[in-house]
N, C-alpha and C positions, 0 to 999 in steps of 0.2 A: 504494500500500500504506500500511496505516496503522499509524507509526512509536508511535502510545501506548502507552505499556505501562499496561494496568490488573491491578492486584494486588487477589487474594483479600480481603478483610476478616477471614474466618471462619479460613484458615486460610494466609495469606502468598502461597501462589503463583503466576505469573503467571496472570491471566484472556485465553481463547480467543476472539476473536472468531468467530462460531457462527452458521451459518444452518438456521432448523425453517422448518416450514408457516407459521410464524405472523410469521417475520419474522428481523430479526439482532437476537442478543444475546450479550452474552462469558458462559462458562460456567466454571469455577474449572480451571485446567491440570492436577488432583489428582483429578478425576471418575475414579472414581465413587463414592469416599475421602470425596471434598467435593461434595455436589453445589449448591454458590453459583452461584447467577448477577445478572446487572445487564445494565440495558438500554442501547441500543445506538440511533442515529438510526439508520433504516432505510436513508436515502439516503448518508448519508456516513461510518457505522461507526463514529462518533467515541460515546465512553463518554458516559451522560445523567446527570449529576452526577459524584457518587464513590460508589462501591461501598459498602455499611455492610452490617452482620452480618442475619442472617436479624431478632431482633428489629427492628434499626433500621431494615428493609422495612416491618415493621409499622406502627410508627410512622410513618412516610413516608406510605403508605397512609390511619393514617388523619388526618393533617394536611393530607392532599390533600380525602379526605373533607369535612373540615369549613371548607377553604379555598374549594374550588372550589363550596360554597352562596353566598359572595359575588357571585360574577360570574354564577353560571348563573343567578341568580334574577333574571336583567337590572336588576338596583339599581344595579350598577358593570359598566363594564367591563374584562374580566382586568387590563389592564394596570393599570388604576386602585386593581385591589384589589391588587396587588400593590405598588403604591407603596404604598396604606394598611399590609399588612402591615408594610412593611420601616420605616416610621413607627413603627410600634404597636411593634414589638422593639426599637428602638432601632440597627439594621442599616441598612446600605446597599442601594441597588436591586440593585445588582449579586451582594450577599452572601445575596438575598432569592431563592433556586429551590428547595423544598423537597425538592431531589433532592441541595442540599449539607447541607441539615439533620442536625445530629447528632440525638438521640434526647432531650434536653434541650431544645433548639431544635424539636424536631416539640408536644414539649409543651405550649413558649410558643406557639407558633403555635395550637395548641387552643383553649387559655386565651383567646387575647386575641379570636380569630373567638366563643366562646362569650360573651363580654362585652359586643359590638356585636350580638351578636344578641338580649340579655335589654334592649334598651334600647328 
């Protein structure tokens, strides 16, 4: 059993680990009040980052967008674009998962893939 406790972003409460069609993810313990949710490793139900507010999905989303044009266009490999990122921010590898990203950090992360890409 998985002893995490993942708390809401949106509105405090503990978050449910939850199984749909499509796989596991924790869903906000306040549904149907709050309907938050954040993803979940399918294999081991451990939380994939930390939870952030409906905007800072957004965000996430599209720093992934603009992130993951480095590695897919076979120029770098993931791991390698990720060492670049976590260079380019001035962060650490470890601090570098765009699933810890705050909404400032999804930003930076825009900004700097948009710079190496005008070059």
């Amino acid at each position: 059993m998985l002893d995490k406790i993942v708390i809401c972003a949106e509105c405090g409460s503990k978050m449910v680990l939850r199984d749909s069609k499509y796989g596991k993810f924790y869903g906000c313990g306040n549904y149907p009040r709050c309907q938050a949710t954040h993803c979940a490793h399918q294999k081991t139900g451990e939380p994939m980052g930390v939870p952030t507010t409906k905007e800072g999905k957004k965000w996430r989303i599209d720093a992934h967008n603009a992130f993951d044009t480095l590695w897919k266009s076979g120029k770098m490999k993931r791991n390698d674009a990720y060492k670049w990122l976590a260079d380019a921010m001035g962060i650490t590898r470890k601090e570098c998962h765009i699933g810890l990203f705050d909404i400032e950090q999804c930003k930076r992360c825009i900004d700097v893939v948009k710079g190496v890409k005008q070059c």
